[in-house]
C-alpha positions in Angstrom: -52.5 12.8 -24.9 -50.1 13.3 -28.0 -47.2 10.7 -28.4 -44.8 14.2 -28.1 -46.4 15.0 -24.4 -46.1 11.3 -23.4 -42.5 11.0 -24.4 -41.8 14.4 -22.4 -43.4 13.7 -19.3 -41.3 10.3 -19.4 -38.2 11.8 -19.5 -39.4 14.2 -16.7 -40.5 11.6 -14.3 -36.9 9.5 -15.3 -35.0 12.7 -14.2 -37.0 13.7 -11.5 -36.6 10.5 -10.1 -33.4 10.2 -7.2 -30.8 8.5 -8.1 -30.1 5.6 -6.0 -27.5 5.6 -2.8 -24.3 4.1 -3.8 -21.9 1.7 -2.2 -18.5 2.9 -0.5 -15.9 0.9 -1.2 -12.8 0.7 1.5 -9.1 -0.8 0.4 -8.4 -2.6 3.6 -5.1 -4.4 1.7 -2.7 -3.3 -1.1 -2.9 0.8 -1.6 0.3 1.7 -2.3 2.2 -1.9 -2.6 5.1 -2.2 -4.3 5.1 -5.4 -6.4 8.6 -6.8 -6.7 9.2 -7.5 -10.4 12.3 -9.8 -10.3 10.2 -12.2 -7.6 6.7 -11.8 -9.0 5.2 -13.2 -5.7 1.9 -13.4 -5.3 -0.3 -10.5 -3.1 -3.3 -10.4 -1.8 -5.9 -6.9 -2.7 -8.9 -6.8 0.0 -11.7 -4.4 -0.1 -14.6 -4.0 2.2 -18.1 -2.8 0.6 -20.4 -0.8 2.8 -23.8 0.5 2.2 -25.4 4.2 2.7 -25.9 3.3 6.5 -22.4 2.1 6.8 -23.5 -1.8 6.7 -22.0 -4.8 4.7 -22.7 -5.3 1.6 -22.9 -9.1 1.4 -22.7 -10.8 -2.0 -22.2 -7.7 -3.6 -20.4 -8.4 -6.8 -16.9 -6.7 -6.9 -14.8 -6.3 -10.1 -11.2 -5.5 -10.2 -9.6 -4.3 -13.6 -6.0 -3.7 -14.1 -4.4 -2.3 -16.9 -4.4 -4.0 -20.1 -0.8 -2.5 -21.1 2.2 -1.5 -19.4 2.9 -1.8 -15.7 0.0 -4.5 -14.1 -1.2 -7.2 -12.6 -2.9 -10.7 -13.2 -5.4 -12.1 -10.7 -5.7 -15.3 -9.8 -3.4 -16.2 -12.4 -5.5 -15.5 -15.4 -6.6 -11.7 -16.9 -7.1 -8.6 -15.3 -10.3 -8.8 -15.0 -11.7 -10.5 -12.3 -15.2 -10.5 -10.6 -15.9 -11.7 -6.9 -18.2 -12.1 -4.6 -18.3 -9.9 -0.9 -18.4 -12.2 2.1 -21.0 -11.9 4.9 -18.4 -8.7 5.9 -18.6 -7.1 2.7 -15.2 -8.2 2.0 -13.8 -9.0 -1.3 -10.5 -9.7 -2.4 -8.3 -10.9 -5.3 -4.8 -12.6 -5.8 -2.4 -10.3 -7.6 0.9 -11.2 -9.8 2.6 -8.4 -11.0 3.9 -8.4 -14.7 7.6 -7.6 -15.7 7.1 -4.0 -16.4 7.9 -1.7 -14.2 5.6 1.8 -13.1 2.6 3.2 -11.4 -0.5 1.8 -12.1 -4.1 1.9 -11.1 -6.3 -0.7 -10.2 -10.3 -0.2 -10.4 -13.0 -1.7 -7.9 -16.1 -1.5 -9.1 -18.9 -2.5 -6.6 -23.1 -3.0 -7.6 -25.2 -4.5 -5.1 -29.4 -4.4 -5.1 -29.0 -1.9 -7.8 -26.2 0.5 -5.6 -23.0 0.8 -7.5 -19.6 2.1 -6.0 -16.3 2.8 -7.2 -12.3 3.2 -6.2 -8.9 3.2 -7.2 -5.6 1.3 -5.6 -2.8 2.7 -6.9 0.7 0.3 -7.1 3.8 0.1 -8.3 5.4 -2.3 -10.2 9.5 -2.4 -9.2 12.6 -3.9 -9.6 13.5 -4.3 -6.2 17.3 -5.7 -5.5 17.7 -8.8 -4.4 17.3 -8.9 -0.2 22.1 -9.7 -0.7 22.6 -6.7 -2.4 20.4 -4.6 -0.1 22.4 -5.6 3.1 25.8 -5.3 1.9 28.0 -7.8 4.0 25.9 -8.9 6.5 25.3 -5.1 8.0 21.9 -4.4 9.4 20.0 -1.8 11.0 19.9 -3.8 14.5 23.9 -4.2 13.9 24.3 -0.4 13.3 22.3 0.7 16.3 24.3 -1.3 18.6 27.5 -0.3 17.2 25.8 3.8 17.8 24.6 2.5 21.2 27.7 1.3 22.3 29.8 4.4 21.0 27.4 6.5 22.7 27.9 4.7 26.0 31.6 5.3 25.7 31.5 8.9 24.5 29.5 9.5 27.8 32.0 7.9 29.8 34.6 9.2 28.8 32.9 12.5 29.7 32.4 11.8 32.9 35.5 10.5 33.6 36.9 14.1 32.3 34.7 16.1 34.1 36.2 14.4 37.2 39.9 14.9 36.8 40.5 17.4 39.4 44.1 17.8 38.4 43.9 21.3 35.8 47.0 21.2 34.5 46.5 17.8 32.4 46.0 18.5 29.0 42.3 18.7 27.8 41.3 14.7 26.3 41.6 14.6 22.7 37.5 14.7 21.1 36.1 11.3 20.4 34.2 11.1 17.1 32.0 8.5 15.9 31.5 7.4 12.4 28.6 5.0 11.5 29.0 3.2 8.7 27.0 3.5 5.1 23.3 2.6 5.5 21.6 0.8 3.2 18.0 1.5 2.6 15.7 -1.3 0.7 12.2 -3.1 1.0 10.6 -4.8 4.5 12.3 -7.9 5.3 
């Protein structure tokens, strides 16, 4: 057989051949977070990696790359690049600091395991989010302002009532009650 024909069948038997099944990779902790940049705490990413039949992927080795400029994170303290190893669940996670820069960014999981590979995306955002003070105002709440709209309601309806049974008709009609809440504020989870 001619050097030509061997290299040809090669390549047909290396295209032919199935690719393997890949890993899935589930974010069970931080799609979506919003990293505070004026407090920089520290959060916690966890993914679980699964196999074709839906089955851990123990010891699977999990990499998690931020981005290298703008809005991002460090893990563990040190790049963002950082390579674990899935527990007996197929869990993996990482300890996040966000940088000063606020944005969206993207963080990439990549997962290889007995020659499977898997990929995903968590998407954060990096924010300067108002000190917890400045959110509340003077000591307002939501649990405040609902009383104050459950107590107003409970006097609006009595004072209903109590007009409905005034059997004299020639009283003059009771002047309209109005309630006016107060500004809300709206701001992070406390």
């Amino acid at each position: 057989m001619s050097a030509g024909l061997a290299c040809f069948l090669a390549v047909q038997l290396a295209v032919a051949q199935p690719a393997a099944p890949g890993l899935t990779i589930t974010v069970l902790d931080g799609l979506g977070a919003i990293n505070n940049i004026n407090q920089r705490e520290p959060r916690t990413i966890v993914v679980q990696v699964s196999d074709e039949q839906n089955r851990p992927a123990s010891k699977a080795a999990v990499t998690f790359t931020a981005p290298a400029q703008g809005a991002s994170v460090s893990f563990n303290g040190s790049g963002t690049t950082q390579t674990v190893t899935a527990d007996e669940q197929g869990r993996a996670s990482v300890r996040t600091r966000p940088n000063r820069i606020a944005g969206e960014m993207e963080i990439r999981v990549n997962a290889s395991h007995e020659g499977r590979t898997g990929r995903a995306t968590i998407t954060q955002f990096n924010m300067a989010v108002p000190k917890q003070e400045a959110v509340s105002g003077s000591g307002s709440s939501v649990g405040k302002i609902l009383l104050i709209l459950a107590i107003g309601g409970g006097a609006a309806a009595g004072a209903i009532i109590a007009g409905t049974r005034n059997s004299d008709s020639t009283s003059a009609a009771p002047a309209p009650i109005t309630i006016t809440p107060g500004a809300g504020t709206i701001g992070p989870p406390r």
